[in-house]
DSSP file (Angstrom, degrees, kcal/mol; ACC not computed):
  #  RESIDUE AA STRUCTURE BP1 BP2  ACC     N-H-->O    O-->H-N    N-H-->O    O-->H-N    TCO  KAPPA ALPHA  PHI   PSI    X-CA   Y-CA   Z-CA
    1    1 A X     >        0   0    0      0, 0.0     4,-1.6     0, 0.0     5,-0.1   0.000 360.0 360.0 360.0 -29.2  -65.5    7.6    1.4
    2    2 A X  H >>  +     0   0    0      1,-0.2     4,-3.9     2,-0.2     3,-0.9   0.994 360.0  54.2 -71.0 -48.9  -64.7    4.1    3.3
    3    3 A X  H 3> S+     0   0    0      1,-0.3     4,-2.8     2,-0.2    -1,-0.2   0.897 112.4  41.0 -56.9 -45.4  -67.6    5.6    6.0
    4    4 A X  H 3> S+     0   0    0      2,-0.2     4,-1.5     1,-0.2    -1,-0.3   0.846 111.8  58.2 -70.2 -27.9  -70.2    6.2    3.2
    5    5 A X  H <X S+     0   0    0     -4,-1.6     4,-4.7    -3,-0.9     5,-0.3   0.917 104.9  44.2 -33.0 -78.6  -69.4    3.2    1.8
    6    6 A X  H  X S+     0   0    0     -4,-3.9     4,-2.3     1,-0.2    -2,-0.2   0.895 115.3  51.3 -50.4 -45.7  -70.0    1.2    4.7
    7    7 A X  H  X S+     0   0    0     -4,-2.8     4,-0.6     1,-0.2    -2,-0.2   0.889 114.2  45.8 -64.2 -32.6  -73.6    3.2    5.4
    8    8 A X  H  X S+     0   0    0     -4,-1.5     4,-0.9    -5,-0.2    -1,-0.2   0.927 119.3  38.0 -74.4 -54.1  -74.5    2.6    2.0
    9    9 A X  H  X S+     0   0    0     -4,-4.7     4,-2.5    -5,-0.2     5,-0.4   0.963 105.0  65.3 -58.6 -46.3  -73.5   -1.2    1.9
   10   10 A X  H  X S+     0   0    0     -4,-2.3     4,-2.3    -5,-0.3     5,-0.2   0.883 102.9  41.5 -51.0 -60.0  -74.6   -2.3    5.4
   11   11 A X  H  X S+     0   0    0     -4,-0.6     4,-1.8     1,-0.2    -1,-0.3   0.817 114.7  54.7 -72.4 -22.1  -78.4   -2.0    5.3
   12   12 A X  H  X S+     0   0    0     -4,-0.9     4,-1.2     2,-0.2    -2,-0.2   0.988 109.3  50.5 -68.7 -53.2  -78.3   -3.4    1.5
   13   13 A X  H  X S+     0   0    0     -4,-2.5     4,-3.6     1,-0.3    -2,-0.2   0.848 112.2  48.8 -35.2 -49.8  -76.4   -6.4    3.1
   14   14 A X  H  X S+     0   0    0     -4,-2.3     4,-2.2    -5,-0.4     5,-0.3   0.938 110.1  46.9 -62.9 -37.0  -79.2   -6.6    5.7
   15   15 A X  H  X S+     0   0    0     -4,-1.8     4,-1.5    -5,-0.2    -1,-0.2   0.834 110.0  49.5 -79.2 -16.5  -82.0   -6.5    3.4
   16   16 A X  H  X S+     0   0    0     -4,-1.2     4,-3.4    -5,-0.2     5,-0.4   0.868 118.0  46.6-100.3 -40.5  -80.6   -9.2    1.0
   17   17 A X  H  < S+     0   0    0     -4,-3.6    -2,-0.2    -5,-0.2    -1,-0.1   0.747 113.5  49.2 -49.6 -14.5  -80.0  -11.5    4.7
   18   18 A X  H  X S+     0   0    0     -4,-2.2     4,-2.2     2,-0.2    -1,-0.2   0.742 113.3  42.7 -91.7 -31.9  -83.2  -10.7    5.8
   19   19 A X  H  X S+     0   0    0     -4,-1.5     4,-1.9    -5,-0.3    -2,-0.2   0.699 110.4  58.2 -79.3 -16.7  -84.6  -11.6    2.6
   20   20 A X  H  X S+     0   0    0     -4,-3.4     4,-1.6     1,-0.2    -1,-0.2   0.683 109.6  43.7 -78.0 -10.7  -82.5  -14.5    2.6
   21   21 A X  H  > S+     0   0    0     -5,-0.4     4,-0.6     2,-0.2    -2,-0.2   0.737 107.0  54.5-102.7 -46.3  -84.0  -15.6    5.9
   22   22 A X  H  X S+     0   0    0     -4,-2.2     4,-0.9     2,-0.1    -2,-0.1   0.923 109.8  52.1 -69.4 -31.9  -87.7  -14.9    5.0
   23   23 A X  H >X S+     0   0    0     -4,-1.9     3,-2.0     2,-0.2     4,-1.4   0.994 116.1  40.0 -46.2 -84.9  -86.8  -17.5    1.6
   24   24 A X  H 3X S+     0   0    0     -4,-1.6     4,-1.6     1,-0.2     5,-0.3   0.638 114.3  56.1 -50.0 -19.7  -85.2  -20.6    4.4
   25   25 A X  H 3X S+     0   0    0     -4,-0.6     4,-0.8     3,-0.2    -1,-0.2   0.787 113.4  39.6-102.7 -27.1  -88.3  -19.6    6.8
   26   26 A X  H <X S+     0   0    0     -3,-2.0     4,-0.7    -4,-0.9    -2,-0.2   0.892 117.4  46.7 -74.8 -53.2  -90.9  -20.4    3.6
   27   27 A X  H  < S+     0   0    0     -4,-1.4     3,-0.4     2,-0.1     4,-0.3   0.999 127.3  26.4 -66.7 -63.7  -89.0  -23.5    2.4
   28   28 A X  H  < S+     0   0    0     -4,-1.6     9,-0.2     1,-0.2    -3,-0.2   0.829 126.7  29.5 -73.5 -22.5  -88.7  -25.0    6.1
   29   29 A X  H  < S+     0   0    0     -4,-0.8     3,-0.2    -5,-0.3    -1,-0.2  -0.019  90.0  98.6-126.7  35.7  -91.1  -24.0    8.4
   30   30 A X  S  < S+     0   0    0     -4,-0.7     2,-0.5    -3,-0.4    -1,-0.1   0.951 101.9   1.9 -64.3 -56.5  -94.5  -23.4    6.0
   31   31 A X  S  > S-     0   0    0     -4,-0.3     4,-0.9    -5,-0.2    -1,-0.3  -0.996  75.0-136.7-141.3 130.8  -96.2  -26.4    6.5
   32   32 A X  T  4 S+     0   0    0     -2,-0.5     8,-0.2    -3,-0.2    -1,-0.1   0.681  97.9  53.0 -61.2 -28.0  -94.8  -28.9    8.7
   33   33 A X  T  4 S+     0   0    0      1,-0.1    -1,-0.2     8,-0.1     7,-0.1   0.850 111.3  50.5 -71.8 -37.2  -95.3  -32.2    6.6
   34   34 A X  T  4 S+     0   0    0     -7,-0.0     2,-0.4     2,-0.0    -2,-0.2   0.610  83.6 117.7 -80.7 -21.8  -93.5  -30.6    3.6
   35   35 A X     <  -     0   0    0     -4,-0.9     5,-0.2     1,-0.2    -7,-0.1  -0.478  64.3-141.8 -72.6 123.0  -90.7  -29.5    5.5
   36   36 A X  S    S+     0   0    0     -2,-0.4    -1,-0.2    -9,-0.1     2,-0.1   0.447  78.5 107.9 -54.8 -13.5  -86.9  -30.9    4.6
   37   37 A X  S    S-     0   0    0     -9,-0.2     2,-0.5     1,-0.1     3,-0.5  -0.347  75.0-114.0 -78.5 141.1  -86.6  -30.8    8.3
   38   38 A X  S    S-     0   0    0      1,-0.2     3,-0.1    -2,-0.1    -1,-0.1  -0.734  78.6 -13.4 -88.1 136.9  -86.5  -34.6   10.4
   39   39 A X  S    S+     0   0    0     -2,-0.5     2,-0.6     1,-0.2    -1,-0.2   0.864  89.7 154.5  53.9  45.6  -88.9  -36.0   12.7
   40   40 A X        -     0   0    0     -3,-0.5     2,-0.2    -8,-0.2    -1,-0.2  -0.947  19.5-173.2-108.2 140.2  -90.6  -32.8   13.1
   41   41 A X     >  -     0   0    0     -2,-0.6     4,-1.4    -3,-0.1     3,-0.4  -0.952  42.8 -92.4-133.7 178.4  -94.0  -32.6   14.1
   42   42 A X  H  > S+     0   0    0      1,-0.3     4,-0.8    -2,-0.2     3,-0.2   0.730 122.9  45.6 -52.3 -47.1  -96.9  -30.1   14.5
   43   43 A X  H >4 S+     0   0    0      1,-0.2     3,-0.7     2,-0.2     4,-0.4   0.950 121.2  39.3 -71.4 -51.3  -96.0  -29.6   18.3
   44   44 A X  H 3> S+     0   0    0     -3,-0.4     4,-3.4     1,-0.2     3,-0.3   0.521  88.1  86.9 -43.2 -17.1  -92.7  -29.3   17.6
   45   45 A X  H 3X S+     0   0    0     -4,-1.4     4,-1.8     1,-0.2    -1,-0.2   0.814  92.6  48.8 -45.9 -48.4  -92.5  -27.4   14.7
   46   46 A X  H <X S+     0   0    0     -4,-0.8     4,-2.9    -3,-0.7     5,-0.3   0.846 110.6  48.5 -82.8 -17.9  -92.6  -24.1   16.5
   47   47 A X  H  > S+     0   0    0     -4,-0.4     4,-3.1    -3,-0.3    -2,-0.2   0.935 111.5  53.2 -66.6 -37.7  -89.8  -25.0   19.1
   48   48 A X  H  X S+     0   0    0     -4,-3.4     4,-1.6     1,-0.2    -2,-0.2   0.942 107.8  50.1 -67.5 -40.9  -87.6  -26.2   16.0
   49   49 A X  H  X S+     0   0    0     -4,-1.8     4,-2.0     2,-0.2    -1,-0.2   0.858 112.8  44.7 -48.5 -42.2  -88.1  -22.9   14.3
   50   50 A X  H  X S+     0   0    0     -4,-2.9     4,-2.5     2,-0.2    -2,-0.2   0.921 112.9  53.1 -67.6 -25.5  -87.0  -20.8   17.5
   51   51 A X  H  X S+     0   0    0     -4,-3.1     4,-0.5    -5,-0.3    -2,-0.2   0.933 110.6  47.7 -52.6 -53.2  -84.0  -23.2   18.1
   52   52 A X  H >X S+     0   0    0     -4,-1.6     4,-2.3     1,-0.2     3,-2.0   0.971 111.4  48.1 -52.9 -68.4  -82.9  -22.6   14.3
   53   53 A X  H 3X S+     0   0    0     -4,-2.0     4,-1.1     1,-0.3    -1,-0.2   0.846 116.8  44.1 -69.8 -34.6  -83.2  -18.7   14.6
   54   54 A X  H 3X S+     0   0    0     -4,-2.5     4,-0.8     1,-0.2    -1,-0.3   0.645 113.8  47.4 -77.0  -4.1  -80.9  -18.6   18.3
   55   55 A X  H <X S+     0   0    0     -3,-2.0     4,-1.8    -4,-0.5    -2,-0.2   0.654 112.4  48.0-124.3 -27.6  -78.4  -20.8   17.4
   56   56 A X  H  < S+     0   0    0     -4,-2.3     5,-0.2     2,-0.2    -2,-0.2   0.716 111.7  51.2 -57.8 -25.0  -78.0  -18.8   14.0
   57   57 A X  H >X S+     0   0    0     -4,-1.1     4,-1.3    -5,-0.4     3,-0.6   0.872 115.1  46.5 -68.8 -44.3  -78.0  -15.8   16.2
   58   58 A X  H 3X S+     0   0    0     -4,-0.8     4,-1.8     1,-0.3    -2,-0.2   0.877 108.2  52.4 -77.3 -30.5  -75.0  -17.8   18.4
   59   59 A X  H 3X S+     0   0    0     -4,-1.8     4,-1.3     2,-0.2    -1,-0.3   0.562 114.5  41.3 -96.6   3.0  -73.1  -18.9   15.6
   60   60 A X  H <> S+     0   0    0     -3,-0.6     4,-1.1    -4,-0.2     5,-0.4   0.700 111.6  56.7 -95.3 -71.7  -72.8  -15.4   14.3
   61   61 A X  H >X S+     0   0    0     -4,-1.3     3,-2.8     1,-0.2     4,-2.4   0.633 107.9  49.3  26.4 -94.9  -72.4  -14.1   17.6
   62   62 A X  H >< S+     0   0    0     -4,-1.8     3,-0.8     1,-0.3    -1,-0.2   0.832 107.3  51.5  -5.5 -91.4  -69.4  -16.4   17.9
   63   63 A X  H 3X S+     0   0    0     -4,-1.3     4,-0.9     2,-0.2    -1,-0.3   0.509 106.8  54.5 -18.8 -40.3  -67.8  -15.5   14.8
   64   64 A X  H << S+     0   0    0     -3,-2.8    -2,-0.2    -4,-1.1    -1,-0.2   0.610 111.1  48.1 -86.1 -37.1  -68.0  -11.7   15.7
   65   65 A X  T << S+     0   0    0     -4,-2.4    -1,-0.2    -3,-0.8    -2,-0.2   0.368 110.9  46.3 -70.4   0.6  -66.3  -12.5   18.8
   66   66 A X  T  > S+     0   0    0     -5,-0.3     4,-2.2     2,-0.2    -2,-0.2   0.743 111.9  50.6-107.4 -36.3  -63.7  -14.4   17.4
   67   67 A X  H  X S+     0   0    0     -4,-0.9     4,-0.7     1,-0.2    -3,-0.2   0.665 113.5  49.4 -85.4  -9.7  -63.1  -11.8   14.6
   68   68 A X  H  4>S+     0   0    0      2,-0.2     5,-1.7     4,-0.1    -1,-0.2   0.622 108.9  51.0 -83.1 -17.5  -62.9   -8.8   17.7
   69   69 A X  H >45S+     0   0    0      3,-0.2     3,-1.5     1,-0.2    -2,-0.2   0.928 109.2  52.4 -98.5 -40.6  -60.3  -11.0   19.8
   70   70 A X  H 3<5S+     0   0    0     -4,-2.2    -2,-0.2     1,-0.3    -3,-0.2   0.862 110.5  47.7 -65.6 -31.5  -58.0  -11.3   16.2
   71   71 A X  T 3<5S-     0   0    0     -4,-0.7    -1,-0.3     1,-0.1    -2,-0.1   0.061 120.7-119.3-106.5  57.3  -58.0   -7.3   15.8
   72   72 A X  T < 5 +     0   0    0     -3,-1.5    -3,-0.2     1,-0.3    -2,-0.1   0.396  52.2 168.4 106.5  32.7  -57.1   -7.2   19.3
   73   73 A X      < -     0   0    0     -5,-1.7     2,-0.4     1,-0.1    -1,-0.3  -0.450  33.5-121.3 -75.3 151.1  -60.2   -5.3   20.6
   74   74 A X        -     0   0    0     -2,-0.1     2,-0.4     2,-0.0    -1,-0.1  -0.904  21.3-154.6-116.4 148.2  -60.9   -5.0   24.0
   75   75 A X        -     0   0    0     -2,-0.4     2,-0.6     3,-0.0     3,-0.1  -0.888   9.4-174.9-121.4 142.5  -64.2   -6.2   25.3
   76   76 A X    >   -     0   0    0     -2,-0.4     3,-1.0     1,-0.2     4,-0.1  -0.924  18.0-159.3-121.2  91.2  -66.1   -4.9   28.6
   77   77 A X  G >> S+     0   0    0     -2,-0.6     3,-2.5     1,-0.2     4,-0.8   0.914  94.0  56.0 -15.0 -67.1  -68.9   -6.5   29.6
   78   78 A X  G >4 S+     0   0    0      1,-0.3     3,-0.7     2,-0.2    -1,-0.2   0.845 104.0  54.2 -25.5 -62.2  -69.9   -3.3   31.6
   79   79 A X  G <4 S+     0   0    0     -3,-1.0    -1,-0.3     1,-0.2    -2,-0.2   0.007  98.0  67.2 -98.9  44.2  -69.6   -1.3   28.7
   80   80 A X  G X>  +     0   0    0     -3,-2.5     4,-1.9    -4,-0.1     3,-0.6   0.495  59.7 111.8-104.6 -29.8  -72.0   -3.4   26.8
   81   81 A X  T << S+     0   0    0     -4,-0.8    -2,-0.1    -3,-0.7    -3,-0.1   0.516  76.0  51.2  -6.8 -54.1  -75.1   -2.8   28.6
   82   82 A X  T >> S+     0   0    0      1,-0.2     4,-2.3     2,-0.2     3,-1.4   0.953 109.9  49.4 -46.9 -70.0  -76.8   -0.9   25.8
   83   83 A X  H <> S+     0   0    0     -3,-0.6     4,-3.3     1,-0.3    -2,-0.2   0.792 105.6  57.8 -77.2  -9.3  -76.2   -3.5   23.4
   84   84 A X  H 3< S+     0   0    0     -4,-1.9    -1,-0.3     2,-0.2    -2,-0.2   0.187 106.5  48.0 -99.1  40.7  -77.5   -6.5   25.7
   85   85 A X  H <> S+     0   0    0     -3,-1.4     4,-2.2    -5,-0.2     3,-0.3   0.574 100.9  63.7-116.4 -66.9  -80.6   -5.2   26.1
   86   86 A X  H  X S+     0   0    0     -4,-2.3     4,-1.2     2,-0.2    -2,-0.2   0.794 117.5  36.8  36.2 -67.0  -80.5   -4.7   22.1
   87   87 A X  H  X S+     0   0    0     -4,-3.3     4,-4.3     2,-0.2    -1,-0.2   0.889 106.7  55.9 -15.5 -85.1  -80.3   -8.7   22.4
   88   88 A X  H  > S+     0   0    0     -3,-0.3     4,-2.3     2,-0.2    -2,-0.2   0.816 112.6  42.4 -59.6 -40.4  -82.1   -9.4   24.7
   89   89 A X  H  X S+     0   0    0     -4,-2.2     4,-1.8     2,-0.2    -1,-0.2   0.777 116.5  54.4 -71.5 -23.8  -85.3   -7.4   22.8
   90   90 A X  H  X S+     0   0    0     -4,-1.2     4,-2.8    -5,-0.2    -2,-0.2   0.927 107.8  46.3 -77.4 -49.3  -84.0   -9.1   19.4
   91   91 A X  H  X S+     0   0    0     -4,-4.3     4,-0.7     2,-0.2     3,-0.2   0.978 118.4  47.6 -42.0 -74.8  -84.2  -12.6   21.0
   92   92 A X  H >X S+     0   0    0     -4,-2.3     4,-1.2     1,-0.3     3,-0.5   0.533 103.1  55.8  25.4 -88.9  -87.8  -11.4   22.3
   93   93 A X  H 3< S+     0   0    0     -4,-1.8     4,-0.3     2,-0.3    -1,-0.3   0.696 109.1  50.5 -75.1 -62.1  -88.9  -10.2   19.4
   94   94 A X  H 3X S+     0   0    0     -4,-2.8     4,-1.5    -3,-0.2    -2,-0.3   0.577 105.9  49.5 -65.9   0.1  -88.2  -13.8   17.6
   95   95 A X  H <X S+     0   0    0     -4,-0.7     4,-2.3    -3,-0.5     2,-0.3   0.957 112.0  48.5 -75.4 -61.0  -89.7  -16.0   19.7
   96   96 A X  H  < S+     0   0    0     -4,-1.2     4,-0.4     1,-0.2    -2,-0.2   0.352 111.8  54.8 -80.8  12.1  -92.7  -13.8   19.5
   97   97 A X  H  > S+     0   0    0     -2,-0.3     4,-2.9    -4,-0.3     5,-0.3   0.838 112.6  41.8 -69.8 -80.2  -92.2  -13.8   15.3
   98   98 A X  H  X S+     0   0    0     -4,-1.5     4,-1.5     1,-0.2    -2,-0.2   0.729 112.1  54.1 -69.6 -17.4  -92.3  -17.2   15.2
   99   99 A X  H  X S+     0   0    0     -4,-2.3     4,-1.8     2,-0.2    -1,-0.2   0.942 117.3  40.1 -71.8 -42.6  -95.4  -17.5   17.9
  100  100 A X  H >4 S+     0   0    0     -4,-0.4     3,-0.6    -5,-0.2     4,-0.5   0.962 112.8  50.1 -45.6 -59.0  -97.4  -15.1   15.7
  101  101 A X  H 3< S+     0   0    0     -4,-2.9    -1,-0.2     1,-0.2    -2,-0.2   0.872 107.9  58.5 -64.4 -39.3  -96.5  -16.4   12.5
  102  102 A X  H 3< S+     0   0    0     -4,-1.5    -1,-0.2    -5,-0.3    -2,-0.2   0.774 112.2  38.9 -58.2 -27.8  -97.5  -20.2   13.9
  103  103 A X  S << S-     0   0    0     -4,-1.8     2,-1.0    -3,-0.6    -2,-0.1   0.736 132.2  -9.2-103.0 -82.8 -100.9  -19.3   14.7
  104  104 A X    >>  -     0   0    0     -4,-0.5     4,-2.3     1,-0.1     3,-1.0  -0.846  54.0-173.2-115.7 104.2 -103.0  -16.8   12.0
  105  105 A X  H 3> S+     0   0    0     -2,-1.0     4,-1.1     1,-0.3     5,-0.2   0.495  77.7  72.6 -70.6   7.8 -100.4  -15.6    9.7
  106  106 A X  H 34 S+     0   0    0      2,-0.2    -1,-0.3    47,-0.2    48,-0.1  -0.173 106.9  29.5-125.3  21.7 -103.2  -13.4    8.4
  107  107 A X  H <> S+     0   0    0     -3,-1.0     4,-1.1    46,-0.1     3,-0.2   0.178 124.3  52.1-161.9 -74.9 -103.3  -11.2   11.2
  108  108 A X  H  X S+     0   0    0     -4,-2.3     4,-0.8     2,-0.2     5,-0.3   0.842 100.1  55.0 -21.8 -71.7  -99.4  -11.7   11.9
  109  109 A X  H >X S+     0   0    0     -4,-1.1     4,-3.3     1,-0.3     3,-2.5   0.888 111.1  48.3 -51.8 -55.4  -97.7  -11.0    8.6
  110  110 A X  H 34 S+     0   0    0      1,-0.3    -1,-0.3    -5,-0.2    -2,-0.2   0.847 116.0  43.4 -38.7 -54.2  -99.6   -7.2    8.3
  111  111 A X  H 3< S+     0   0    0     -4,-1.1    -1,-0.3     2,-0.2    -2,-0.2   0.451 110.1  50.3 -89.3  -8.6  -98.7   -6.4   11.4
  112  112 A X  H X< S+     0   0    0     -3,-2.5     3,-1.1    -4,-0.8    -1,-0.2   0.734 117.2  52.5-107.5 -55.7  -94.7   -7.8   11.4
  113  113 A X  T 3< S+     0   0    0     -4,-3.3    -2,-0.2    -5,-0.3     3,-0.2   0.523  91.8  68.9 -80.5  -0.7  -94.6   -5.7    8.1
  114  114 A X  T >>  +     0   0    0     -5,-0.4     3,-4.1     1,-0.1     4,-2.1   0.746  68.6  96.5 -91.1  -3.1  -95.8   -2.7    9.4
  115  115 A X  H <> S+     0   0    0     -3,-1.1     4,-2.9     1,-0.3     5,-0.3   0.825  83.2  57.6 -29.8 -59.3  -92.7   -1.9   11.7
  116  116 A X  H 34 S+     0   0    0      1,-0.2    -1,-0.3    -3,-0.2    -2,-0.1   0.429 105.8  46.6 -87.7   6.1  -91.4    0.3    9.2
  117  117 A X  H X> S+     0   0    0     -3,-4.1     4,-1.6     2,-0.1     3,-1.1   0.781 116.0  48.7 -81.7 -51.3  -94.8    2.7    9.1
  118  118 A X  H 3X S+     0   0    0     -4,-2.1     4,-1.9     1,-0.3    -2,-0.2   0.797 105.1  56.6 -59.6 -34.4  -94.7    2.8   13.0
  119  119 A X  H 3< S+     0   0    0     -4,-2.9    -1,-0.3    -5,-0.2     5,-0.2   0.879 111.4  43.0 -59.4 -40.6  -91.2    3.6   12.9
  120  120 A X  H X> S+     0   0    0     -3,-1.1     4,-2.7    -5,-0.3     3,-1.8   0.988 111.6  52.9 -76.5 -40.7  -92.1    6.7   10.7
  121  121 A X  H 3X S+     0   0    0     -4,-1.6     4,-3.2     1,-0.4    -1,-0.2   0.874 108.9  48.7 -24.6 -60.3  -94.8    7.7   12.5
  122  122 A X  H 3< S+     0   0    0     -4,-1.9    -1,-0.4    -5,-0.3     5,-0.3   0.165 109.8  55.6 -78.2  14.1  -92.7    7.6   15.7
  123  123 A X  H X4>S+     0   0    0     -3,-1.8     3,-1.6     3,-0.2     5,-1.1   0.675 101.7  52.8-115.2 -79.5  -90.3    9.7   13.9
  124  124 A X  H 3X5S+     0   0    0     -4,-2.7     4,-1.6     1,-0.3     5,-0.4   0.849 115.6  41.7 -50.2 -73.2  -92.7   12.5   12.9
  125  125 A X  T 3<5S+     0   0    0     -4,-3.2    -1,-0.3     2,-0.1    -3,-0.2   0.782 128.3  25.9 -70.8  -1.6  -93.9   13.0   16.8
  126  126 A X  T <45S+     0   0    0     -3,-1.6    -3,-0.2    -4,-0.2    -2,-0.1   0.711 135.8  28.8 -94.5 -90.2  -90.6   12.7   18.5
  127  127 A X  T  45S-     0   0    0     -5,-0.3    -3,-0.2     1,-0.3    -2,-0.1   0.457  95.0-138.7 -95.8  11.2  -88.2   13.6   16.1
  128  128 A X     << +     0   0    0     -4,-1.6    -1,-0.3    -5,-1.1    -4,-0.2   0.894  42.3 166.1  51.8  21.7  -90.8   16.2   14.1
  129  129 A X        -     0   0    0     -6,-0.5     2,-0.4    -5,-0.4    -1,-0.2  -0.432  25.3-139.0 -74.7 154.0  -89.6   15.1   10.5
  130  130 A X        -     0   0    0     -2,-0.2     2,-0.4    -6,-0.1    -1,-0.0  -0.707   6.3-142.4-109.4 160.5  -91.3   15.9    7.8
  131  131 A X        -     0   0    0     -2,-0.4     2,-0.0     1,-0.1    -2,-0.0  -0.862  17.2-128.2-145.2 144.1  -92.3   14.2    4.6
  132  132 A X     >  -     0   0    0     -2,-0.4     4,-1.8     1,-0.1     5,-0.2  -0.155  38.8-101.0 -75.7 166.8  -92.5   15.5    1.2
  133  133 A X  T  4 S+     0   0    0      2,-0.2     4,-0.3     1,-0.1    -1,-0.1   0.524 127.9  48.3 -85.8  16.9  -95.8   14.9   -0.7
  134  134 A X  T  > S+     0   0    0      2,-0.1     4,-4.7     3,-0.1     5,-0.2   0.668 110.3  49.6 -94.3 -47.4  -93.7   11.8   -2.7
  135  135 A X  H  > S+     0   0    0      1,-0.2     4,-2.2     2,-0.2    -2,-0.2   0.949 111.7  47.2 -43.9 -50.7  -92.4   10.5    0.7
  136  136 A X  H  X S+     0   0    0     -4,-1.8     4,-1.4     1,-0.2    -1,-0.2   0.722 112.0  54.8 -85.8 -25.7  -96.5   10.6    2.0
  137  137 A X  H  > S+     0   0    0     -4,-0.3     4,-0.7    -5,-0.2    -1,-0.2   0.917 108.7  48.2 -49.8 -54.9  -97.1    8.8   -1.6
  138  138 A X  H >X S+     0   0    0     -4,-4.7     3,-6.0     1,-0.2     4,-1.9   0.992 115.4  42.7 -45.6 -74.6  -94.5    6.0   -0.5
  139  139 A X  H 3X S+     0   0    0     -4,-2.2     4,-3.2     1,-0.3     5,-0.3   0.749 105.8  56.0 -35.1 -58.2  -95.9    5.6    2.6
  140  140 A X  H 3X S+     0   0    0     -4,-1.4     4,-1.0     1,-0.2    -1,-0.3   0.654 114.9  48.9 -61.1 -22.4  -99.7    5.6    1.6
  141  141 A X  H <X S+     0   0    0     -3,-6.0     4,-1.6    -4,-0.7    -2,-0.3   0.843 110.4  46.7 -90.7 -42.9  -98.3    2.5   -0.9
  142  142 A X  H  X S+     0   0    0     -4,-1.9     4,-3.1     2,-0.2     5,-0.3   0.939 109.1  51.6 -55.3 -40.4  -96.5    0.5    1.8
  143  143 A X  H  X S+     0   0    0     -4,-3.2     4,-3.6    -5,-0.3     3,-0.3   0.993 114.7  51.3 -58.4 -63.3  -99.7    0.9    4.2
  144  144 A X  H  X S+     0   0    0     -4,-1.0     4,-1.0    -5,-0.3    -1,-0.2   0.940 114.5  38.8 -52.7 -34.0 -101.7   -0.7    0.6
  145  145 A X  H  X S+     0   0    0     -4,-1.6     4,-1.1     2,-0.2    -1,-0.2   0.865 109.6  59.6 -94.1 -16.7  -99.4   -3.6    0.2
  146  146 A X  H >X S+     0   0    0     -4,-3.1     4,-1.8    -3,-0.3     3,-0.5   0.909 118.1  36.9 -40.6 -63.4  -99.3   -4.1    4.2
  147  147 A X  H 3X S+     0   0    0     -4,-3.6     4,-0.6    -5,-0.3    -2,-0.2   0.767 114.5  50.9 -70.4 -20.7 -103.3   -4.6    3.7
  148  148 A X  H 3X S+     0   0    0     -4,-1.0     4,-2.4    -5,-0.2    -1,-0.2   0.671 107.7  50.9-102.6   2.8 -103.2   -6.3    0.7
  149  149 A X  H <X S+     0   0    0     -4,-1.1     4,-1.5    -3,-0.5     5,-0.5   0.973 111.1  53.0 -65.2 -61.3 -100.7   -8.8    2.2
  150  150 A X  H  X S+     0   0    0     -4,-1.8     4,-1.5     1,-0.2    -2,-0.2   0.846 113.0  46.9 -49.5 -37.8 -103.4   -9.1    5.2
  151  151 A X  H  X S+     0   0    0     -4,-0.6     4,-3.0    -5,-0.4    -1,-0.2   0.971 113.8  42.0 -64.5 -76.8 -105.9   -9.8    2.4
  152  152 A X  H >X S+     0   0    0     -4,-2.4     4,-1.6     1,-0.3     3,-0.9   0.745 113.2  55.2 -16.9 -83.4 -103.9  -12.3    0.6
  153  153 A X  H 3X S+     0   0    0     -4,-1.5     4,-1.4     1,-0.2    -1,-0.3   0.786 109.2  50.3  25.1 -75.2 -102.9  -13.9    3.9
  154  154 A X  H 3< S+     0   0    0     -4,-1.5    -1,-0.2    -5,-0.5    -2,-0.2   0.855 106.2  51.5 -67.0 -40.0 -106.5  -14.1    4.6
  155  155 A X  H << S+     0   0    0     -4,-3.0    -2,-0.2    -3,-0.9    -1,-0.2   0.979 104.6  61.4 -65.6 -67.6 -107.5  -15.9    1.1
  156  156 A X  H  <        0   0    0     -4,-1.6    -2,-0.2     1,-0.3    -1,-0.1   0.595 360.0 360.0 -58.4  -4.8 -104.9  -18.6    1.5
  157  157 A X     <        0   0    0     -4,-1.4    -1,-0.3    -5,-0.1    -2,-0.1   0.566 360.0 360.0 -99.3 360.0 -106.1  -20.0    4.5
């Protein structure tokens, strides 16, 4: 029960941190005159957003190491490999978030929110799952609000 627990909780955790994260990424870094942020300006605006997002990465980071050295794990660089490459593509992968989103978010956003069709896609030819006709319903509704976000997108600028 503790193991289902945790799979059940963990990605709900994510989704409401991710959502929390898309909220702080609207309030500060939408428009660069409006933003609560100091002495930022248009050429800086996108360095101060990647700064924010690694240094949030490093102070959980931190944490994560400080709460593995108190329950006395031990930690192997060596046998870390996997995950710092895992990182390293997550790091990546936000500076090239925050370059998209800084030039035509209207092209950007669709394409940032389509991850989770590409992922099913890539699931049906490698791993040959198969989708129910409600599942091929979902899908056919994420792909419509992925376009009508691109629409939207596309009216507000």
């Amino acid at each position: 029960y503790r193991t289902g627990f945790k799979a059940f909780i963990i990605p709900i955790l994510y989704c409401i941190i991710d959502a929390l994260g898309t909220f702080f990424d609207a309030y500060y870094l939408d428009d660069f005159q409006s933003t609560p942020l100091k002495n930022v300006t248009e050429s800086t605006f996108e360095n101060v957003a990647n700064t924010s997002y690694e240094l949030t990465f490093l102070i959980a980071a931190v944490c994560i190491f400080i709460f593995l050295k108190i329950k006395g794990e031990k930690i192997k660089p060596s046998a870390q490999i996997d995950r710092g490459a895992a990182a390293f593509f997550e790091t990546a992968g936000q500076f090239t978030y925050v370059y998209a989103l800084s030039g035509n978010g209207a092209v950007a956003a669709p394409m940032v929110s389509s991850y989770c069709i590409v992922s099913l896609i890539l699931s049906r030819i490698f791993l040959k799952e198969k989708l129910t006709a409600s599942q091929k319903l979902s899908v056919a509704a994420v792909i419509l609000g992925i376009v009508l976000m691109g629409i939207s997108e596309g009216l507000a600028e």
